[in-house]
C-alpha positions as CSV (number, residue, x, y, z in Angstrom):
1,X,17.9,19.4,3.7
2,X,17.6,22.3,6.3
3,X,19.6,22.4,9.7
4,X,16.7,22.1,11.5
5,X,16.3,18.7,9.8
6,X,19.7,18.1,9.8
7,X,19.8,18.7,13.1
8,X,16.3,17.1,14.3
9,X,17.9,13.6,12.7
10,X,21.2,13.7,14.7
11,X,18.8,14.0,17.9
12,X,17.0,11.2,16.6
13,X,20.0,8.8,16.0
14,X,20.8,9.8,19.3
15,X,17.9,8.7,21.1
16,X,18.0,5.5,19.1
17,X,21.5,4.5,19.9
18,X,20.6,5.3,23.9
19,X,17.3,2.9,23.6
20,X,19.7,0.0,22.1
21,X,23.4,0.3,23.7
22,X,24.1,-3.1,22.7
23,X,23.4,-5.1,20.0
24,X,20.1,-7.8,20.7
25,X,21.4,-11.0,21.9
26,X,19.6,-14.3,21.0
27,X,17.4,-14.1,24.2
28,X,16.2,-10.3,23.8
29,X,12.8,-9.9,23.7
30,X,12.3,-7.9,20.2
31,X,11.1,-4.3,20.4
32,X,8.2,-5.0,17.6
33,X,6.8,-8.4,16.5
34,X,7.1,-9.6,13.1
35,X,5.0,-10.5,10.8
36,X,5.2,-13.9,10.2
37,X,6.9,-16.8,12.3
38,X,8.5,-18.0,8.9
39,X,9.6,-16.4,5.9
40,X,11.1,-17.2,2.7
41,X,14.3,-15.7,1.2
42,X,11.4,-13.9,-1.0
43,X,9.9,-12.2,1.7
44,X,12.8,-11.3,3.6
45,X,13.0,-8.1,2.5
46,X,9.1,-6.9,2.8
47,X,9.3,-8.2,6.0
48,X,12.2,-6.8,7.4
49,X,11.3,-3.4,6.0
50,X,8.0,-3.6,7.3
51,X,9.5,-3.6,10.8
52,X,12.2,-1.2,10.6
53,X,9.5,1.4,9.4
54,X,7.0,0.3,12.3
55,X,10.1,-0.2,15.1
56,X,11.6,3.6,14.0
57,X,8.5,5.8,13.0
58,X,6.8,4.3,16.1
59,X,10.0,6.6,18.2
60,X,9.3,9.4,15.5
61,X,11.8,9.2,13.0
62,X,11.8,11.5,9.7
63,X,10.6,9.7,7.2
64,X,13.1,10.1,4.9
65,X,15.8,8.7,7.5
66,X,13.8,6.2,8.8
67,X,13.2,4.8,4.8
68,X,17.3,5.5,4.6
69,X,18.0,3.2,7.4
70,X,16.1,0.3,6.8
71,X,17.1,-0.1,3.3
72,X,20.8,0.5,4.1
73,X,20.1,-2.1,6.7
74,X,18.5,-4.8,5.0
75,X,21.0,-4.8,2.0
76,X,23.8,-5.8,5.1
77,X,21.6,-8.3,6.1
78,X,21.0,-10.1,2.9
79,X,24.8,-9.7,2.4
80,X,25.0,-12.5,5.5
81,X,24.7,-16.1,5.1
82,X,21.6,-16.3,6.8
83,X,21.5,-20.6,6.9
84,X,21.9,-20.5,10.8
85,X,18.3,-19.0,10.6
86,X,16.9,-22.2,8.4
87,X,13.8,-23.8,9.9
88,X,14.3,-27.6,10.0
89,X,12.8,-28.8,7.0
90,X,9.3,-31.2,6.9
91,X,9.3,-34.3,5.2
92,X,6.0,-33.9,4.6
93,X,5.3,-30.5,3.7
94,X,8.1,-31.1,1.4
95,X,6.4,-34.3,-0.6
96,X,3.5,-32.2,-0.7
97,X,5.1,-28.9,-2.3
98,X,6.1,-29.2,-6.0
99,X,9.2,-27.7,-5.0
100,X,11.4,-27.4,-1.7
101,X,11.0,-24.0,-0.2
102,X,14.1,-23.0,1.8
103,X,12.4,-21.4,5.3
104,X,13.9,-18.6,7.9
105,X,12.8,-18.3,11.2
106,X,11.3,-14.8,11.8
107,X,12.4,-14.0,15.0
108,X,16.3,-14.1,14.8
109,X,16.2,-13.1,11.9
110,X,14.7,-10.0,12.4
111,X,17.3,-9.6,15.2
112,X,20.1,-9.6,13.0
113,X,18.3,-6.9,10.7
114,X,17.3,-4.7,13.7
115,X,21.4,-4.9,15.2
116,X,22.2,-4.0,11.4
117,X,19.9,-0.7,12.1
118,X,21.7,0.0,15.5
119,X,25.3,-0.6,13.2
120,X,23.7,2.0,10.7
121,X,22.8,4.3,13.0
122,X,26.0,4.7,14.7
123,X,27.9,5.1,11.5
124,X,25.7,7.9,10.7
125,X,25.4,9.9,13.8
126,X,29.2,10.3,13.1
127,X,28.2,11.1,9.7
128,X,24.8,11.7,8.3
129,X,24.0,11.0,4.4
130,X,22.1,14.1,3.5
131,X,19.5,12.5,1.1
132,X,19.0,14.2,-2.5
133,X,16.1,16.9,-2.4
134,X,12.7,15.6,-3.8
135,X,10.2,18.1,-4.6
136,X,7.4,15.5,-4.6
137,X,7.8,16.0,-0.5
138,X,5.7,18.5,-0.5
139,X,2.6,16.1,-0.8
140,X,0.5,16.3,2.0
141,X,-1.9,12.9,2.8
142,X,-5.0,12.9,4.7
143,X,-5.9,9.0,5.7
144,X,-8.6,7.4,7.6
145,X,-9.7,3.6,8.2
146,X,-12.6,2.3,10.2
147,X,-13.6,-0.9,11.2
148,X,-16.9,0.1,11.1
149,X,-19.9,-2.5,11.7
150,X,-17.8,-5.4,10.6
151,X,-16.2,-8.1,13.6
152,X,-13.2,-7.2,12.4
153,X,-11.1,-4.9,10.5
154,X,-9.4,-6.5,7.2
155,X,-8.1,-3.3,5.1
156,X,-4.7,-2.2,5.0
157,X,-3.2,1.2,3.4
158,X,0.4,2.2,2.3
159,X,2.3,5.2,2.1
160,X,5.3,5.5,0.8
161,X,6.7,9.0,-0.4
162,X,10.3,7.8,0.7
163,X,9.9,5.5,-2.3
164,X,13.1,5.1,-4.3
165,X,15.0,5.7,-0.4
166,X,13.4,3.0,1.1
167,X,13.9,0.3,-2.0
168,X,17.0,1.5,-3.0
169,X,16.6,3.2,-6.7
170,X,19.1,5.8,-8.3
171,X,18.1,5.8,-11.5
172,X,16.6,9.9,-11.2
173,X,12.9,9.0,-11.6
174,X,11.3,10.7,-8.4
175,X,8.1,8.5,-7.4
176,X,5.7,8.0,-4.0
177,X,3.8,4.7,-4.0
178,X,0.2,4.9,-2.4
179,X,-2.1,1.8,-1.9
180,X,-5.4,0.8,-0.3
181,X,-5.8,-3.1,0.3
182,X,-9.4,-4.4,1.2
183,X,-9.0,-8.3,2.7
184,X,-11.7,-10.6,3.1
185,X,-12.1,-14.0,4.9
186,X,-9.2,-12.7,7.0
187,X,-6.9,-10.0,7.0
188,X,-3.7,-12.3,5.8
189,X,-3.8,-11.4,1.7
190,X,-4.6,-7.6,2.3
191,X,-0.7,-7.6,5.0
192,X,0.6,-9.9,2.4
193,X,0.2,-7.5,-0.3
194,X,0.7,-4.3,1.4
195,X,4.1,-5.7,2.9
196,X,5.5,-7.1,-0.5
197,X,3.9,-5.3,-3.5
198,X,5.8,-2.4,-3.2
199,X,8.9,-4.2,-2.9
200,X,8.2,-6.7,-5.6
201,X,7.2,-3.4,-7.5
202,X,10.6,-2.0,-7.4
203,X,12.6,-4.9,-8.5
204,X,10.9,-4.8,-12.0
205,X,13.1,-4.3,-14.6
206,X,10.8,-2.1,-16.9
207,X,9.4,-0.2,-14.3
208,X,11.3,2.7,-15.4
209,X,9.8,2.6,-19.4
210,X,6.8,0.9,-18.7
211,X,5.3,0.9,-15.1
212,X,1.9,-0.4,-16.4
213,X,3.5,-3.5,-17.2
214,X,5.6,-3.4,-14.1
215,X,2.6,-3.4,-11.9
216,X,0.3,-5.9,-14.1
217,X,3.5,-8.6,-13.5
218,X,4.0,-7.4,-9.9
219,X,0.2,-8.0,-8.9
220,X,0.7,-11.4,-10.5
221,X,3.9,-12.1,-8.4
222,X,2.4,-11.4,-5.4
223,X,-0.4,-13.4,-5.8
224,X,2.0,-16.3,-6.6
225,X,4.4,-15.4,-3.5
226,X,1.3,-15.5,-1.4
227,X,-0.4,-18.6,-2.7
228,X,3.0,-20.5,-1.8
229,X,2.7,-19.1,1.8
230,X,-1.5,-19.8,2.2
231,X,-0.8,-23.5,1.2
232,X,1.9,-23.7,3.9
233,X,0.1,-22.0,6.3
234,X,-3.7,-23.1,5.2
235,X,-4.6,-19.6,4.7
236,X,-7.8,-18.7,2.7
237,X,-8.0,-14.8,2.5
238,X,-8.5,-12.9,-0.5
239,X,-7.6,-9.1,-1.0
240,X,-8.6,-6.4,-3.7
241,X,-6.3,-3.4,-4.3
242,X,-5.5,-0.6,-5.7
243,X,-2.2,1.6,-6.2
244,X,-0.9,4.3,-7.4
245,X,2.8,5.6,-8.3
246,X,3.2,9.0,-8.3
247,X,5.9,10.5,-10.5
248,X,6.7,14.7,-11.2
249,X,4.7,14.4,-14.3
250,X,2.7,11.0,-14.5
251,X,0.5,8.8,-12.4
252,X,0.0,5.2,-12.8
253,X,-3.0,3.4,-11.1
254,X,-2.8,-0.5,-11.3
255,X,-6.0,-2.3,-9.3
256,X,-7.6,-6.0,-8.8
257,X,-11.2,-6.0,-8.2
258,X,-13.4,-3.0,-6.9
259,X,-10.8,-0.7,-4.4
260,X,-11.2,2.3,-6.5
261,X,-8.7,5.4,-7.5
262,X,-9.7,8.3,-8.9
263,X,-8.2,12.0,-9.5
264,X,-9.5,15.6,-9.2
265,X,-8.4,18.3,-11.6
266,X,-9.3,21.9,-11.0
267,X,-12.3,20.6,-8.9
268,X,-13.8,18.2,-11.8
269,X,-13.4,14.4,-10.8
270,X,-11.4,12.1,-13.2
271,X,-12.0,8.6,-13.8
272,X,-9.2,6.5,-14.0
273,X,-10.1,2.7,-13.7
274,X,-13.3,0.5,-13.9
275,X,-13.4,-1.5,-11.1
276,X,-14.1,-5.5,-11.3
277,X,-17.1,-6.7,-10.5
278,X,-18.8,-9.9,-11.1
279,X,-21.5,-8.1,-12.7
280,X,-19.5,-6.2,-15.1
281,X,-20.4,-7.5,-18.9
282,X,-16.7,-8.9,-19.7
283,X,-15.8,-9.9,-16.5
284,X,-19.1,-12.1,-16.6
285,X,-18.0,-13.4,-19.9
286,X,-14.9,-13.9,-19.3
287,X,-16.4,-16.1,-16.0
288,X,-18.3,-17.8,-17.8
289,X,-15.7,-19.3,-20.7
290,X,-13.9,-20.6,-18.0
291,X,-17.1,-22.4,-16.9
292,X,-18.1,-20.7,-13.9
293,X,-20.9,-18.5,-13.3
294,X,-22.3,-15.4,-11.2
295,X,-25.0,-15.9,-9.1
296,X,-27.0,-13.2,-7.0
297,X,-27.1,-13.8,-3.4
298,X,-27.7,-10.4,-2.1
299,X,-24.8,-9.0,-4.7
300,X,-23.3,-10.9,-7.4
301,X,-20.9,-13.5,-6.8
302,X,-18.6,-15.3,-8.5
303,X,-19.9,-19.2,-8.2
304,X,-21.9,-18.2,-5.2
305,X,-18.9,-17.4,-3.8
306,X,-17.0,-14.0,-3.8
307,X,-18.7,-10.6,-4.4
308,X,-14.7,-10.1,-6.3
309,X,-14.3,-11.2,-9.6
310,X,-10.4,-10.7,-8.8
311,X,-8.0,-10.4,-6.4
312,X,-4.9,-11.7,-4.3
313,X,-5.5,-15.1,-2.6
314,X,-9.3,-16.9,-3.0
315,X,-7.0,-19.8,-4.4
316,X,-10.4,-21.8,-4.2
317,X,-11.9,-19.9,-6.9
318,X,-9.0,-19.4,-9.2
319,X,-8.7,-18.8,-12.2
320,X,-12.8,-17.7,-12.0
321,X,-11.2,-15.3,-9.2
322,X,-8.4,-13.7,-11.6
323,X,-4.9,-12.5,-10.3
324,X,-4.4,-10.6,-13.9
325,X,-4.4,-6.9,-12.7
326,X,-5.5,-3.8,-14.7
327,X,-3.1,-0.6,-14.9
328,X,-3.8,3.2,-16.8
329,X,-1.6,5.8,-16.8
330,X,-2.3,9.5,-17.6
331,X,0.1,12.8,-17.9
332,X,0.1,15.1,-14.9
333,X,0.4,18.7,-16.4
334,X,-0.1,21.0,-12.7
335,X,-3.8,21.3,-12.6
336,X,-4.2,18.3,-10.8
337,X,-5.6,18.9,-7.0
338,X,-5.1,15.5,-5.6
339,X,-5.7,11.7,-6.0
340,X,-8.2,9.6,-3.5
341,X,-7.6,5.8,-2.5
342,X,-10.4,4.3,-1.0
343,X,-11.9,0.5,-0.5
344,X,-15.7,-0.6,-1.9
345,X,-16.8,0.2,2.0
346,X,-16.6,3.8,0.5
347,X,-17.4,3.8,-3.0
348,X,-20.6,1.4,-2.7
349,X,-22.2,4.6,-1.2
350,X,-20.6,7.5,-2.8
351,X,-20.3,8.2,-6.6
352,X,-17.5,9.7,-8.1
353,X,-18.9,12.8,-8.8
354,X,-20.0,13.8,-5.5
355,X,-16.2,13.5,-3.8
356,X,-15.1,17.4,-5.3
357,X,-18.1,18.6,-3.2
358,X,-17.6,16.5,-0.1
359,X,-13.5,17.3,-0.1
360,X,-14.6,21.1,-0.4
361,X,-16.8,21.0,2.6
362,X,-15.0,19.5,4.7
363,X,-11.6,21.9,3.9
364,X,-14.4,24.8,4.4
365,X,-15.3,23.3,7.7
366,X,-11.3,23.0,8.6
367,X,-10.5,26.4,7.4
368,X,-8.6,25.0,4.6
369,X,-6.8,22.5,6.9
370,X,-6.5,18.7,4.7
371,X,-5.7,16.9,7.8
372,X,-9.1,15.7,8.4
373,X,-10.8,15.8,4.9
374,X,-11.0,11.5,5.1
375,X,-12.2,11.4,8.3
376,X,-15.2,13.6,7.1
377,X,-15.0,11.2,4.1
378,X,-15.7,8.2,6.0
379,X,-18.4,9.5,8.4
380,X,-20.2,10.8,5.4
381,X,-19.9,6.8,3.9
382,X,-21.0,5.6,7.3
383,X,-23.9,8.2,7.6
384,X,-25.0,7.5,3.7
385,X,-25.3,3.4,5.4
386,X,-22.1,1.6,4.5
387,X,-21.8,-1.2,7.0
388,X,-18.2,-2.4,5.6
389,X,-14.4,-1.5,6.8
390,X,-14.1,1.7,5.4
391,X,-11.0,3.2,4.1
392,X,-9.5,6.6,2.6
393,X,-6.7,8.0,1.8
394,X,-6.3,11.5,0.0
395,X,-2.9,12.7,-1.4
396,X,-2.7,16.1,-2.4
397,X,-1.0,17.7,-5.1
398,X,-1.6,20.9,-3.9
399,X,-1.9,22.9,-1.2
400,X,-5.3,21.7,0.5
401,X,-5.9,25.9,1.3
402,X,-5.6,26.6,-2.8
403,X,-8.7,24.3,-3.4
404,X,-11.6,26.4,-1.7
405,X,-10.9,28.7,-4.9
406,X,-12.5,25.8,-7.1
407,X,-15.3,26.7,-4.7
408,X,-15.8,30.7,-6.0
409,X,-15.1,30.2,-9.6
410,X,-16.8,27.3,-10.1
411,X,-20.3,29.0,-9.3
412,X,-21.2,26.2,-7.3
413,X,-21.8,25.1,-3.8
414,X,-20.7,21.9,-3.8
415,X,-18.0,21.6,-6.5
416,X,-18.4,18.9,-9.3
417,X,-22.0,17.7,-9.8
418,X,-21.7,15.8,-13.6
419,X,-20.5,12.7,-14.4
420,X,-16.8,12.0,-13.8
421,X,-14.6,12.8,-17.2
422,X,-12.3,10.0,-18.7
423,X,-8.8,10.2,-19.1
């Protein structure tokens, strides 16, 4: 770490510890709402981290520290007995659960967690922890999301190059976690997921020899932690998603339903998944075993239901709406120019094949600048007629300038105009 960033951290702290003298009393009015009103001892953690990153990047705080922080804060604060916090218990929620779920109330909670912040941050203004150097920092992003036509706006993204910092892992495996969540029938699944996954992600046990594995089980747990928390709550949301974890020399895509990943190597796209869709031959079969069908009403639908043939939440339509997630890997050698994230509201209207060319005109247009390359993506999906939230997210693996050389030695204008290769 430089002294510039050294230093820009200790001015940080500074300003942190001057907003909050004094540790929040049981009457203070919290600087940023959470989440939920109740939580389990499950979702303590994605919850609480979900704040600290929103309450300290909100006032500007490097990434790095602010990931720091809330993990060295939220491992105090499940250190505590947290049972003054209980919610009184139902008698008749619990005769309807199958088993007694222990409650927290949100709000003091999350009041304990953000005065274990302000204790963190004056320890380390007297003392900074200089964070071990990752070289995977260099990865610029590019992001964009749109409501669009829709009444409302139900996808949710993730980044998270602080990774192993925020969650806590040691074990020398450098890795950035990137995810694209597309709800429907209500935003609730698509924050569910992009508040927990991660988090559930990281406490696999094989995730360091097997992250394929780690993610199929973690997609599942989700959609189990979140089915406890609709039937409380009556929820009925679904959510697709796709994610990615980035490693120095391997990337791992795990997806339900039709969010779509995809990579670029040396301008030439790279297929890394097959989305699910009703209509695709073995999701239809498998459908069908069950005893369901697929039905065209406008698109294809599961039962006449969902246009998803899987995904978090939909517990009406389960197991016809599967929570089994796909995962691929594939070797990362150097050639690799960056990975795109983006929900159907994108990829309905433009093919694989024709991102290469769109990325490359719209770095020409920014003079080799990537900070606005998906919010030329998204117009273009708007302008090709997508109605639908629409959301992208680019991470690149190299400098966004580098690329417009695919541009001269390809030959052609508009980069990659073939089919997509498999890995």
């Amino acid at each position: 770490m430089s002294c510039a960033e050294q230093g820009y951290a200790g001015k940080f702290l500074e300003r942190f510890l001057e907003e909050f003298p004094n540790m929040l009393g049981m009457e203070d009015p919290l600087p940023v709402s959470p989440l939920s009103r109740k939580v389990s001892f499950q979702e303590v953690k994605g919850e609480s981290l979900d704040l600290g990153l929103r309450l300290l990047t909100a006032r500007n705080a490097p990434f790095w520290l602010a990931a720091m922080m809330c993990n060295a804060a939220v491992t105090e604060l499940l250190k505590d007995d947290l049972s003054p916090h209980y919610c009184p218990q139902d008698p008749e929620q619990q005769q309807e659960d199958d088993q007694e779920v222990v409650l927290l109330q949100s709000e003091p909670l999350q009041r304990l967690f953000i005065n274990k912040l302000r204790e963190v941050g004056a320890t380390w203004q007297k003392r900074l922890p200089i964070p071990k150097p990752s070289s995977s920092r260099t990865h610029s992003c590019s992001v964009d999301a749109i409501r669009n036509t829709r009444r409302k706006m139900e996808d949710r993204h993730v980044i998270l190059k602080e990774f192993n910092h925020l969650l806590g892992l040691q074990d020398g495996v450098e890795r950035e976690y990137y995810a694209v969540f597309d709800g429907h029938g209500g935003v609730d699944a698509a924050i569910y997921a992009a508040t927990h996954l991660h988090v559930i992600l990281s406490q696999q046990e094989v995730l360091k020899s097997d992250v394929t594995t780690a993610f199929k089980n973690t997609f599942t747990q989700t959609d189990d932690m979140f089915k406890v928390k609709a039937k409380r709550e009556r929820l009925r949301s679904g959510s697709t998603g796709v994610a990615v974890l980035l490693t120095l020399d391997c990337l791992t895509v795990a997806w339900l339903g039709d969010s779509q990943a995809m990579l670029v190597r040396q301008g030439e796209p790279v297929t890394l998944m097959d989305p699910h869709k009703p209509e695709r031959e073995d999701e239809k079969k498998r459908i069908e075993d069950l005893g369901g069908c697929i039905a065209f009403m406008g698109c294809w639908r599961v039962n006449g239901t969902y246009a998803v043939s899987r995904a978090i939440g939909d517990f009406d339509q389960k197991p016809y709406v599967s929570n089994e997630a796909d995962s691929s890997s594939v070797q990362l050698n150097g050639d690799e120019d960056y990975i795109l994230l983006a929900c159907d509201g994108f990829f309905d209207v433009v093919q694989l094949w024709e991102v290469p060319g769109l990325v490359l005109e719209a770095l020409r247009e920014a003079s080799g600048s990537g900070e606005e390359v998906a919010q030329s993506l998204v117009a273009h999906a708007k302008a090709a007629g997508s109605s639908d939230n629409i959301t992208v997210l680019v991470v690149f693996l190299k400098e966004p300038q580098q690329l417009l050389t695919h541009e001269t030695s390809s030959g052609t204008e508009g980069g990659a105009t073939g089919e997509a290769a498999e890995i």
